[in-house]
N, C-alpha and C positions, 0 to 999 in steps of 0.2 A: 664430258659428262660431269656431273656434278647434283653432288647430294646432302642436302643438308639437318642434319637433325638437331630441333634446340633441346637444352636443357636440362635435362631431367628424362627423356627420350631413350638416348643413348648414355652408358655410364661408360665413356673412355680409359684405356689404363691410365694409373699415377704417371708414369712416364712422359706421356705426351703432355703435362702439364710443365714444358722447359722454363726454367727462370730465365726471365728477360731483362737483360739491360735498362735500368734505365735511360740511358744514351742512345738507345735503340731508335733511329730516324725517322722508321714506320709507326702507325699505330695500326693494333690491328681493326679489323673492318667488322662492324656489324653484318648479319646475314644477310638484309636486305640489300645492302651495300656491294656485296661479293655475290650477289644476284644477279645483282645490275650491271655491274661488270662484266661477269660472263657473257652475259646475252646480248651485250652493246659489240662485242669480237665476233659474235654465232651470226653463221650463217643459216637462216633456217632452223635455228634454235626456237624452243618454245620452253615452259617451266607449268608444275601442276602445283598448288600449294595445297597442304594438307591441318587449315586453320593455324593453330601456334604450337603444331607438333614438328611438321617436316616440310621440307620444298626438295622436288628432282627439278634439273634442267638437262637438256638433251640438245644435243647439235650433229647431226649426219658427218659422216669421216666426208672430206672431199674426195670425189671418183678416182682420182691419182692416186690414192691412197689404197694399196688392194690386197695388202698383207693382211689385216684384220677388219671386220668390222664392226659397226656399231648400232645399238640395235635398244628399242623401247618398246614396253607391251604391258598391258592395263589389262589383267582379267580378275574381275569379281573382289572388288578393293583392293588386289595387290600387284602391285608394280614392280616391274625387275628395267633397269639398264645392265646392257650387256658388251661388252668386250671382248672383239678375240675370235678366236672358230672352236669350237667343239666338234669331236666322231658324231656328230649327229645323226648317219645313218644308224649308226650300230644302237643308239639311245633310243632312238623313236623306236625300232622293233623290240628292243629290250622291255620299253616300260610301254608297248601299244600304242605309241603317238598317231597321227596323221604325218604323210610325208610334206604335208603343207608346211608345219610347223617348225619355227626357227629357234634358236640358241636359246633367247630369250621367253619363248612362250615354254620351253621345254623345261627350264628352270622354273618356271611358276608352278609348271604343271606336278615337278616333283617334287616339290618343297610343300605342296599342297599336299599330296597326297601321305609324306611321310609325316605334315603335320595333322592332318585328321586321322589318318588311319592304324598308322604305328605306334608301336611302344617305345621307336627310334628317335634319336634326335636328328633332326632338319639336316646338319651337316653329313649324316650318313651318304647321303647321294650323292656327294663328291668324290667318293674314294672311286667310282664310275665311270668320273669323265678324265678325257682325254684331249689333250690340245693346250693352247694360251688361250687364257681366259682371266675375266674379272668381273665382277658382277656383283651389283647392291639390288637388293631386292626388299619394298619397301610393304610391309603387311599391315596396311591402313586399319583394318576392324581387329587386328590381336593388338596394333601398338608394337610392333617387331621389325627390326632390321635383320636382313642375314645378308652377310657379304665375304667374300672368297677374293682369293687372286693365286690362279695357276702357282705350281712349283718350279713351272721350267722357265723364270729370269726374264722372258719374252716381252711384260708387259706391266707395266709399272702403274700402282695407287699410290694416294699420297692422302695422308689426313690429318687433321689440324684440330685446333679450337679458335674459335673466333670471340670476338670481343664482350660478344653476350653469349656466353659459354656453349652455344652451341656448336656441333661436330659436323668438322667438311671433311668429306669425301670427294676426291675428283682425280683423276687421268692428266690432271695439269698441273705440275709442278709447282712453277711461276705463281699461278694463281691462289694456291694453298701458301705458300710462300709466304707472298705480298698479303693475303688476305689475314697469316694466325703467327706472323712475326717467325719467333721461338717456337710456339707453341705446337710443330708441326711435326711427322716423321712418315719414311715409306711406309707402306700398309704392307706387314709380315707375309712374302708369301706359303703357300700352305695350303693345306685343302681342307683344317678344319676353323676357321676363322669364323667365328660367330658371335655378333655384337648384337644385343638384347637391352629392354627394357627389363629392369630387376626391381 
């Protein structure tokens, strides 16, 4: 997975801003750059662009892969990539789901609803789930990111800055790596991680 927000979008901590070497042998990579990259490796990958705000790209786990999986879903301008397994029985009866509904539609579905309806903040509905998990969820008409990563060690983010300051998010080391020099670090895990337009 992989998720990119430019400039102004996302405001990352001071921290992730590391000094770099000048000796340093990479340069880091423009977004579209570390786009094209990703999706030149993806098998069955695809990317949405969101004008000169945001880009997600997505690529299915291969079938060998069956510890966790991987999961994209687009309702009513907001897009969630997903990571990992959730109690998902126990969630859909909790909050009245369909039993149809997977990891990822279920996080849209309550991140909506704590965002119109409550006097909560969005991150509330994480102290709920249960499992490895990780997940950027991208709220195209507020202008909002919300992104989480389980506490139990399972599953690994990694987020960067890129050459034209905008911020990667991605499940791939290497590629945050190569793509933001220095400029990168794991994504804290935790269940109240919340990165916003301010």
């Amino acid at each position: 997975m992989l998720a990119i927000f430019k400039k102004g979008l996302v405001n990352p901590p001071q921290e992730l801003n590391g000094p770099v070497s000048p000796q340093a042998a990479v340069s880091p990579k423009k977004s579209e750059e570390i786009l094209k990259g990703f999706l030149s490796d993806a098998f069955n990958g695809f990317s949405i662009g969101f004008g000169d705000k945001a880009l997600l790209a997505y690529t299915p786990l291969e079938p060998s892969f069956k510890a966790h999986q991987r999961l994209f879903c687009g309702v009513n301008d907001m897009y969630c990539i997903f990571l990992g397994s959730l109690n998902l029985c126990t969630l859909n009866r909790q909050y009245g789901l369909s039993k149809g509904s997977n990891e990822a539609m279920f996080l849209i579905e309550a991140y909506r609803t704590l965002r119109d309806r409550g006097p909560y903040p969005a991150h509330e509905v994480l102290k709920d789930l249960e499992g490895s998990f990780g997940f950027v969820i991208y709220d195209h008409k507020a202008e909002t990111v919300f992104t989480a990563l389980g506490a139990d060690d399972a599953l690994k983010l990694y987020w960067g800055i890129a050459a034209d300051g905008s911020v990667i998010i991605s499940d791939n080391v290497d590629l945050v790596k190569a793509s933001c020099r220095k400029s990168f670090a794991p994504f804290p895990p935790g269940m109240l991680n919340l990165v916003y337009h301010s």
